[in-house]
C-alpha positions in Angstrom: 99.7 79.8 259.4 102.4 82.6 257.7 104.3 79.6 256.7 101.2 78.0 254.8 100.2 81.6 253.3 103.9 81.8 251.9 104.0 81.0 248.2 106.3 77.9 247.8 109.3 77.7 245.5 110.3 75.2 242.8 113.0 74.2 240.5 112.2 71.6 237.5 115.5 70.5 235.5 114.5 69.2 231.7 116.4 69.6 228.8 119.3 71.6 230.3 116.7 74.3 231.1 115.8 75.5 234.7 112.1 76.5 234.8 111.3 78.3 238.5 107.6 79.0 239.3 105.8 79.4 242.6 102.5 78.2 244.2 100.0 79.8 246.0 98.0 77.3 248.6 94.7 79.9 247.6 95.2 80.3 243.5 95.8 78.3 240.8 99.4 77.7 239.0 101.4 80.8 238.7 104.1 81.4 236.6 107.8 83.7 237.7 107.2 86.2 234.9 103.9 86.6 233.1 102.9 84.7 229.9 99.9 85.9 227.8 98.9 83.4 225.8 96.9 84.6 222.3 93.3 83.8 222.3 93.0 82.5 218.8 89.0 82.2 219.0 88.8 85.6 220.5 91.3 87.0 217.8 89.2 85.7 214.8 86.1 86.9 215.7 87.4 90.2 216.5 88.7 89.5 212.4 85.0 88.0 211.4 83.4 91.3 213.6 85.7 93.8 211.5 85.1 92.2 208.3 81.9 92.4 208.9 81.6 96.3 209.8 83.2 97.0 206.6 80.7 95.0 204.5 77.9 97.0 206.3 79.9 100.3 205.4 80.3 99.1 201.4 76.6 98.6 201.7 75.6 101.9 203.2 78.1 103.3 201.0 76.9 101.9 198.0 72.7 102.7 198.9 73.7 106.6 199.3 75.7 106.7 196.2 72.3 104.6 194.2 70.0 107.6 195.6 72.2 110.3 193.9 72.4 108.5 190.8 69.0 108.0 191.0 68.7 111.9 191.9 70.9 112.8 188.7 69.2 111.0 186.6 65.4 111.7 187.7 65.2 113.8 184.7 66.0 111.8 182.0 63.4 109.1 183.1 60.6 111.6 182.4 59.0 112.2 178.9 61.5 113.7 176.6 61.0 115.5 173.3 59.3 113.3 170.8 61.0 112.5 167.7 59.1 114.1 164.5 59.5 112.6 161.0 58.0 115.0 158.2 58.9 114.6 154.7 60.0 111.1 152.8 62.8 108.9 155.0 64.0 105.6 153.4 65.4 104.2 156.2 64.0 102.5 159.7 63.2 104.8 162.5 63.7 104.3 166.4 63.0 105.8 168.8 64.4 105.2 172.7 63.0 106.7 175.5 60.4 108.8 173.4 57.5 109.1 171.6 57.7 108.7 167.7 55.8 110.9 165.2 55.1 110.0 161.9 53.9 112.9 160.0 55.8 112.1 157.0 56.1 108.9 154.8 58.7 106.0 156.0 59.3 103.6 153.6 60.4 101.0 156.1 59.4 100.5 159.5 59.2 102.5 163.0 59.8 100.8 166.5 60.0 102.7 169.9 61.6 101.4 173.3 59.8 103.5 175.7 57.5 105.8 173.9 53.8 105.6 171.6 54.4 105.5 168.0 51.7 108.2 166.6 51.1 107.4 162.6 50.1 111.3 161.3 51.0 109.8 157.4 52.9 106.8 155.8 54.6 104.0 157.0 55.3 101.2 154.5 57.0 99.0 157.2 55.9 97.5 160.5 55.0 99.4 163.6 56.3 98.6 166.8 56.0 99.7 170.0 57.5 98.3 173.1 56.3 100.1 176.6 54.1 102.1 175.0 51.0 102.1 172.3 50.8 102.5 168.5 48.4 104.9 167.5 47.1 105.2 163.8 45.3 108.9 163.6 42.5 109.5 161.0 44.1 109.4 157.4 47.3 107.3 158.2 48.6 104.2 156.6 50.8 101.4 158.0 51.3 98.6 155.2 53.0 96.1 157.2 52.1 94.4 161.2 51.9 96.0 164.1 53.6 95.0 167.2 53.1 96.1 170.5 54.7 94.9 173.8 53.3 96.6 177.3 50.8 98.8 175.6 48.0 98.7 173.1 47.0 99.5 169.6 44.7 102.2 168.9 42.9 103.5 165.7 40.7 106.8 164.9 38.7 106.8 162.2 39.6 106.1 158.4 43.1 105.1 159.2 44.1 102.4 156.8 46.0 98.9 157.1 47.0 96.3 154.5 44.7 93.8 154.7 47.6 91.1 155.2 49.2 92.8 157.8 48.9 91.0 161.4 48.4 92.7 165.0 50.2 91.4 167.8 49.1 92.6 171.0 50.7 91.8 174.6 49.3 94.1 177.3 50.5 94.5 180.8 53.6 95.9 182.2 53.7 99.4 180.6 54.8 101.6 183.0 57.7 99.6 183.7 58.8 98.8 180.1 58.7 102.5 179.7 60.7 103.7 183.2 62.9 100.9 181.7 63.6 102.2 178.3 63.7 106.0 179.5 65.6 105.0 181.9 68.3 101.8 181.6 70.1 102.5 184.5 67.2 101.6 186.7 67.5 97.7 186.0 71.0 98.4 187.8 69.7 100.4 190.3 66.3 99.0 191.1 64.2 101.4 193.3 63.6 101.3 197.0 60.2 100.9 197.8 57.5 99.3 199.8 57.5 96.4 197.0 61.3 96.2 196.5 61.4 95.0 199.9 58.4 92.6 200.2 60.0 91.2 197.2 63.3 90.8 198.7 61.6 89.2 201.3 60.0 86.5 199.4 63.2 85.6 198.2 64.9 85.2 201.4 61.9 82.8 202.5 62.0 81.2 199.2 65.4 80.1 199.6 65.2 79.5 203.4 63.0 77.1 202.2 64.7 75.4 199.4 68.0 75.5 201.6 66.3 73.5 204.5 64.2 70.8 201.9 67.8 70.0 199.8 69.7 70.3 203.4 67.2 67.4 204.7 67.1 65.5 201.4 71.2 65.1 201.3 72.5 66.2 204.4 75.9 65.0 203.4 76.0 66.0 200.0 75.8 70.0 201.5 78.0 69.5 203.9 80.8 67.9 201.7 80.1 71.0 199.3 80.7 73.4 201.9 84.1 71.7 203.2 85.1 71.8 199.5 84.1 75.4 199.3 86.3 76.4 202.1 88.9 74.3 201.5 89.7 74.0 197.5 87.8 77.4 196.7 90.4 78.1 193.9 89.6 74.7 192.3 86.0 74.7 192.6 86.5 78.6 191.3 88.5 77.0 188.0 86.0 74.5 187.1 83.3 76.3 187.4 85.1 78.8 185.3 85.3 76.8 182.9 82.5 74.7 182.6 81.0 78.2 182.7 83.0 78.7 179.1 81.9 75.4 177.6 77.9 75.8 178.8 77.9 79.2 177.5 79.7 80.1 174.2 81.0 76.2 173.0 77.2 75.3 173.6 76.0 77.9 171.9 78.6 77.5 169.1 78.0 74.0 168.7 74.3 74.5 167.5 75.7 76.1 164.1 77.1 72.9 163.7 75.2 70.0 165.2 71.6 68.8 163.4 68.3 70.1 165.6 67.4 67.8 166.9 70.7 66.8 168.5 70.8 71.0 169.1 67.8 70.8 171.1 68.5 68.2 173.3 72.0 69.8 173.7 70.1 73.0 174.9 68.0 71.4 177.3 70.3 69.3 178.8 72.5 73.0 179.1 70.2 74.4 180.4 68.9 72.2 183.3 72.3 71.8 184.2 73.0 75.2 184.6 69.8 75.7 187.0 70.3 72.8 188.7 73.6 73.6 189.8 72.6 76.5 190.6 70.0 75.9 193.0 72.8 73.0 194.6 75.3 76.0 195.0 73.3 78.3 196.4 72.2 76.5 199.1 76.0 75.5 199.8 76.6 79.0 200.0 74.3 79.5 202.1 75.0 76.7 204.1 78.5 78.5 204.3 78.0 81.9 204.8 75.2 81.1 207.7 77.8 79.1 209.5 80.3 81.6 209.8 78.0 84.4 210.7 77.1 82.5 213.7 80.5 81.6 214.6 80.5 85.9 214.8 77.4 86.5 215.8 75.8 83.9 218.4 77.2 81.9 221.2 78.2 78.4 220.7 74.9 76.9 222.7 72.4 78.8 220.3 73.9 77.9 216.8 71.8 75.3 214.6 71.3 74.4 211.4 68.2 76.2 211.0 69.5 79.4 211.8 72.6 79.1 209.9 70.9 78.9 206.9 68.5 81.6 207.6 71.0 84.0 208.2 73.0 82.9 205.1 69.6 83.1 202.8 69.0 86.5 204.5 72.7 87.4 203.9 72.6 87.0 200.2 69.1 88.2 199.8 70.5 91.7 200.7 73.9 91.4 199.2 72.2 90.7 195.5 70.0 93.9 195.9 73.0 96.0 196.2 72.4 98.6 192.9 75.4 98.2 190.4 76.7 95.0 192.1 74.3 92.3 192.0 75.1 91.4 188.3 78.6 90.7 189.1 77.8 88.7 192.3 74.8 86.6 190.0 77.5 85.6 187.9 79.8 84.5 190.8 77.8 82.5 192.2 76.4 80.6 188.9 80.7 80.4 188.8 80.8 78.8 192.5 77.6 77.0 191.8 78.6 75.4 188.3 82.1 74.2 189.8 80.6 72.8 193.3 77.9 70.4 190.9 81.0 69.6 188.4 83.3 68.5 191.6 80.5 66.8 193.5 82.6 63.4 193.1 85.5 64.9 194.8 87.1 63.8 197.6 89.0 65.7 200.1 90.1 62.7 201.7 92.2 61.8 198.2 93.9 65.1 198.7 95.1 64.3 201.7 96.7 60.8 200.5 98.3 62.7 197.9 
């Protein structure tokens, strides 16, 4: 019985090499001197697990430094000192981010982003208002139209108005067209509320949706996208680049040129590519990014399809309200998006034969 407990020696000749390992009746294949092979899976979702820490920091990081901007700059969103015209002025006046007072005579017109525009005496111009209201007090003249975006237009008593001057009106929205134009940085930096979030959350569903309708349409299309993504991202990244270049400025060069009509149709067709694309690519990315978040998040025997691209809608739907960053990611991925439509004919198996 000690012999059969005793590990068992052996020498294996190959190559001009002597390899000597043992065997032990009660364990499996032991080698003289220990080898540690590296555990590749285990290694890169230690990488995918660290990679994604430090996104969660840059986000953290980037929600703490939005709340003391927003801090900072609490002041300047509130009312500041209206803007007074007395005497004659010859010139346009605007205002932004205040009220306007006309006590004077303005021989042109008066427009304020973010304030009323209060008509004490003259204007020989327009009147405009957008986020707030024109108001003509008793006595007052305005000789040309009246415009007003997010407010209303209000009148006291004798004030006068050329009789072929027009009123436009569109109501709705003032309080926001006003924060807005007292304060710009706030389209940047959207605020964190109660409604921020529900509609954040509507936009992850939305797209949770779309992702699994276009994923069930063309299975194969999405998945072809996805493997191009990952595997030619610089050359999807160039086209899209530059189809980017030609949608954008040659298209809109080209209609100082071409006749209307041929201008319209050029527009359309611009456009409905562009957003066509872009709903394509976002799904891909989607598609993408949910797949590798489960590769770091879930085991192997509860990944799907499903979940993949709910985690990758949910992904981006956070990312994109990151304050300061979500304009630079939007264009990125109408970038990604536009080159993953224009290469959709591509084939990585020609690559390969190359």
């Amino acid at each position: 019985m000690g012999l059969l407990n005793q590990p068992r020696r052996h020498r294996v000749y190959g190559g001009g090499t002597e390899l000597k390992f043992s065997v032990h009746p009660q364990c499996s294949l032991c080698l003289r001197g220990e080898i540690t092979l590296p555990d590749t899976q285990d290694e890169t979702l230690k990488r995918a697990a660290s990679s994604l820490t430090k996104t969660a920091f840059v986000v953290v990081l980037l929600l703490l430094v939005s709340a003391v901007a927003r801090a900072q700059v609490a002041d300047a969103a509130k009312a500041g000192d209206a803007l007074v015209v007395e005497g004659s002025y010859t010139s346009d006046v605007f205002g932004l981010g205040r009220d306007v007072r006309v006590r004077g005579d303005v021989r042109h017109g008066v427009i304020a982003f973010g304030g009323d525009v209060i008509i004490e005496g003259r204007v020989e111009g327009d009147a405009a208002a957008i986020g707030g209201s024109v108001i003509q007090l008793d006595g007052s003249y305005v000789g040309g139209d009246v415009m007003v975006f997010g407010g209303a237009y209000k009148h006291e008593g004798s004030a006068a108005r050329n009789p072929s001057g027009k009123t436009v009106m569109v109501a709705g929205y003032e309080q926001e067209l006003r924060g807005l134009a007292r304060n710009p940085s706030a389209l940047l930096a959207p605020e964190l509320s109660l409604k921020f979030a529900g509609l954040r959350l509507l936009a992850i569903l939305f797209w949770f949706v779309v992702s699994i309708a276009l994923t069930a349409v063309t299975p194969g299309a999405i998945s072809r996208a996805a493997a191009r993504l990952q595997l030619t991202f610089a050359r999807v990244l160039l086209i899209g680049l530059v189809g980017a270049v030609v949608l954008g400025p040659g298209v809109a060069a080209s209609l100082h040129v071409l006749p209307p009509m041929v201008c319209a149709v050029l527009g359309l067709t611009s456009l409905l590519l562009l957003l066509l694309s872009y709903v394509f690519g976002r799904v891909v990315i989607n598609a993408a990014t949910g797949r590798w978040l489960q590769r770091v998040l879930l085991p192997e025997e509860k990944r799907s399809e499903s979940i993949a691209l709910l985690l990758g809608a949910a992904f981006w739907g956070v990312v994109l309200a990151l304050p300061y960053v979500w304009p630079f990611l939007v264009v990125a991925l109408v970038v990604i998006s536009l080159g993953l439509a224009l290469t959709a004919r591509y084939r990585l198996g020609r690559r390969r034969e190359k």
